[in-house]
N, C-alpha and C positions, 0 to 999 in steps of 0.2 A: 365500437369504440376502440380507438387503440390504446395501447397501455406503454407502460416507460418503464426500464429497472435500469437506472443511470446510477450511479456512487462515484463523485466526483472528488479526487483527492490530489491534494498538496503538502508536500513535508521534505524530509528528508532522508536518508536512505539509513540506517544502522547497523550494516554490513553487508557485504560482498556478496552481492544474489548468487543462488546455490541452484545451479541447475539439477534437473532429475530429468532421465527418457527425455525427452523434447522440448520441455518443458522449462519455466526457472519462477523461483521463487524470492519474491524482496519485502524483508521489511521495512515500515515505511512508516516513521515519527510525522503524530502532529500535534501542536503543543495550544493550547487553549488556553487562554486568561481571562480570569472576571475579578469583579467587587464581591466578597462576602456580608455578610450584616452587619459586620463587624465593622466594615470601612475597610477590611484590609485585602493587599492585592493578593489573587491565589493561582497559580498557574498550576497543570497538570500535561503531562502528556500521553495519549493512545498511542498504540501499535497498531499498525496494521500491516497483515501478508497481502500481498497482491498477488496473483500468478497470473505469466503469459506463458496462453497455451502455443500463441501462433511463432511457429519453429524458427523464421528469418526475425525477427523482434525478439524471442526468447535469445539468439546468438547475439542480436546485437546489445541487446541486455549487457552481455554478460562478457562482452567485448568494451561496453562505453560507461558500463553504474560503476560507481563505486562508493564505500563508506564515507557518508557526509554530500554527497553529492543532493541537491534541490531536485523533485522530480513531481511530474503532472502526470494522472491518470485518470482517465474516462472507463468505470468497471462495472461491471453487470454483477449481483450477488445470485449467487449458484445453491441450491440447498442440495444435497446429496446425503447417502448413507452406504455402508458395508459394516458385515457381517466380522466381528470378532469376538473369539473364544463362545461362538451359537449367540451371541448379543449383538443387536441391531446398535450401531454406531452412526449416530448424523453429525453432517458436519454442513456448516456454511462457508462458502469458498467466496472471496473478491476476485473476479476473473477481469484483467484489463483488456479493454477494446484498442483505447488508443495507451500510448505510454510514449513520455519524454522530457529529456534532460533538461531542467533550466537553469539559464546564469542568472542566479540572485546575487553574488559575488558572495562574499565571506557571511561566514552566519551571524556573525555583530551588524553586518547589515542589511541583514533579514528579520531584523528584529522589527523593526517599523511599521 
């Protein structure tokens, strides 16, 4: 059987991706609404970091995002750990396969 680890995301960008070593890291709004019990409307929004490991896409990253920009990513979740102060630290990574920019044009009309 084969297996899938797909995390498919769409939002917008919340500041200037920070590259490190090779690499670059962005986070990435996305904002959720529903009905409560109550009848009334409730929006929220998550964070999410994405990192691209792969070096020509980390440069163009970091050549073409920028804060507020619309972006689509196709990411695989990574579990990992290291070792601080003698304690085991885990961490889960969003690592993108694909990544890229899209015109939804201004965010009032992205609301839709």
């Amino acid at each position: 059987m084969r297996t899938t680890n797909l995390f498919i995301l769409r939002g917008r960008v919340g500041q200037a991706p920070k590259a490190f070593n090779k690499a670059v890291k962005i986070n990435v709004a996305t904002d959720r609404s529903w009905t409560d019990g109550k009848g009334e409307r409730r929006e929220e929004t998550d964070w999410v970091t994405v990192t691209i490991l792969n070096e020509k896409a980390a440069e163009w990253a970091i050549a073409n995002i920028a804060k507020g920009d619309a972006v689509y990513a196709e990411c695989r979740i990574a579990d990992g750990s290291y070792k601080k102060d003698g304690e085991t630290v885990y961490t889960t990574d969003i690592i993108a396969n694909v990544f890229h920019k899209l015109d939804l044009g201004s965010r009032d009309d992205a609301a839709a």
